[in-house]
C-alpha positions as CSV (number, residue, x, y, z in Angstrom):
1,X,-16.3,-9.4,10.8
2,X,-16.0,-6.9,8.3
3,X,-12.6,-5.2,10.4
4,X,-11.4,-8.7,9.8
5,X,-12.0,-8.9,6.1
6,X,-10.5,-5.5,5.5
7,X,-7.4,-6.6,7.0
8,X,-7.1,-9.8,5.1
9,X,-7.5,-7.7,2.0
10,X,-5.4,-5.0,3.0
11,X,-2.4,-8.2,3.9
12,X,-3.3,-9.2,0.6
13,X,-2.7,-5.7,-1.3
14,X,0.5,-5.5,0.4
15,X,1.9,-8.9,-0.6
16,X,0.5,-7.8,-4.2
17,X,2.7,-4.9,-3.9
18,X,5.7,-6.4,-2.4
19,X,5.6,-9.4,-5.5
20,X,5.4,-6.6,-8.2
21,X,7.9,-4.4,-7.0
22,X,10.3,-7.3,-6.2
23,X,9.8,-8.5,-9.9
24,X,10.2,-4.9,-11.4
25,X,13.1,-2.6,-10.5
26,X,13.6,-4.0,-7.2
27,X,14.9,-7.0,-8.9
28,X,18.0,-5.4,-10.6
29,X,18.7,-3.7,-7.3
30,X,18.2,-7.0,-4.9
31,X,20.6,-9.2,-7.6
32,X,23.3,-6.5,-7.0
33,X,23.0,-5.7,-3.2
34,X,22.0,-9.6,-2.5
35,X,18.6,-8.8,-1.5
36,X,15.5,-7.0,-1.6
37,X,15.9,-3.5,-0.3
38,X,13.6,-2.5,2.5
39,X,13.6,1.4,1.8
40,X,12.9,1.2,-2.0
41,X,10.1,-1.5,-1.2
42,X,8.5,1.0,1.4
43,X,8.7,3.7,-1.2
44,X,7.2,2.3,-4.1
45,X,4.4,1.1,-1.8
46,X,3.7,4.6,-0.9
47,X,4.1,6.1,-4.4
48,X,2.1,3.6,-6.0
49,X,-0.6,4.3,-2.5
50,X,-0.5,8.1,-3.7
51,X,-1.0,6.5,-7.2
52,X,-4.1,4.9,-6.5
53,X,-5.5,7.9,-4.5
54,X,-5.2,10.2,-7.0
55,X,-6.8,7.9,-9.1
56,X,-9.1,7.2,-6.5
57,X,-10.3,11.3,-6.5
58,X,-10.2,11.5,-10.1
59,X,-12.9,8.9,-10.6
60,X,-14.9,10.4,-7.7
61,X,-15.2,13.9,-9.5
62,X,-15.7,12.2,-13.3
63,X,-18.9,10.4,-11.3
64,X,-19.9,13.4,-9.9
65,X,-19.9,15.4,-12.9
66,X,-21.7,12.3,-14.5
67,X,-18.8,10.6,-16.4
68,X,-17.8,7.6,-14.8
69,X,-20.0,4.7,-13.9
70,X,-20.9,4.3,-10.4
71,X,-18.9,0.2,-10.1
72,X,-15.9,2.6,-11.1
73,X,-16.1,4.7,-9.0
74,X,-16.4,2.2,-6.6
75,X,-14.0,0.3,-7.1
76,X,-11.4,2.7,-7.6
77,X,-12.5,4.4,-4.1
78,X,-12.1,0.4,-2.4
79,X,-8.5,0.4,-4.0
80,X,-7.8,3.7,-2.2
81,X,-9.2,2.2,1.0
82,X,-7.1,-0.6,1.2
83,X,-3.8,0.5,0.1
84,X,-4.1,3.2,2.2
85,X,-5.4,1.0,5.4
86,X,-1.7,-1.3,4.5
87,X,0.4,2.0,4.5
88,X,-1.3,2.6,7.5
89,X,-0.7,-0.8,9.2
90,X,2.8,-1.0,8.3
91,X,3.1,2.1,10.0
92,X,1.8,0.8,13.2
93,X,3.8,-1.7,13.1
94,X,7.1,0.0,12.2
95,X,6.3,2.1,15.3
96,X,5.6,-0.9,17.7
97,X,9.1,-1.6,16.8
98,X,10.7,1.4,17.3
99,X,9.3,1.5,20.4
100,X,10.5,-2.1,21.0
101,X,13.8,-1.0,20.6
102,X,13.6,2.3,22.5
103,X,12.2,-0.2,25.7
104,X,16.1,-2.5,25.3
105,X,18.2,-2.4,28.1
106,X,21.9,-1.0,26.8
């Protein structure tokens, strides 16, 4: 049960991510190219991933030297988790398709 929750969340953080980056800078860049670009959408998933690990580690070592609240800490940790857990998903499933591809009679 909780494998399936983590995945529903994890769907949900990448939708999050996909809505925000097609409203920021992807926007300019979809109205010219006539529509949303799938490498600058994968890469601002990742940076804002590596984003919200570093985050993630500085919050860990401000609780353990006593300076963050433990809910912080927390919290910021469970981001980490699950953008990380949708990079990885993606992933999986941009291999699948490769390997889809790879199994196609020329």
């Amino acid at each position: 049960m909780a494998a399936d929750l983590s995945a529903v969340q994890a769907y949900q953080a990448a939708i999050r991510t996909a809505q925000q980056s097609s409203l920021g800078s992807s926007q300019d860049s979809a109205a010219a190219s006539g529509g949303l670009d799938f490498g600058s959408l994968l890469g601002n998933a990742i940076a804002d991933t590596s984003q919200t690990l570093a985050h993630s580690e500085q919050m860990t070592a401000a609780g353990a030297a006593g300076e963050a609240e433990l809910i912080d800490v927390v919290t910021a940790v469970s981001a980490a988790e699950i953008s990380l857990e949708t990079v990885v998903a993606v992933r999986d499933e941009v291999v699948k398709a490769y390997q889809e591809i790879l199994r196609m009679p020329i």
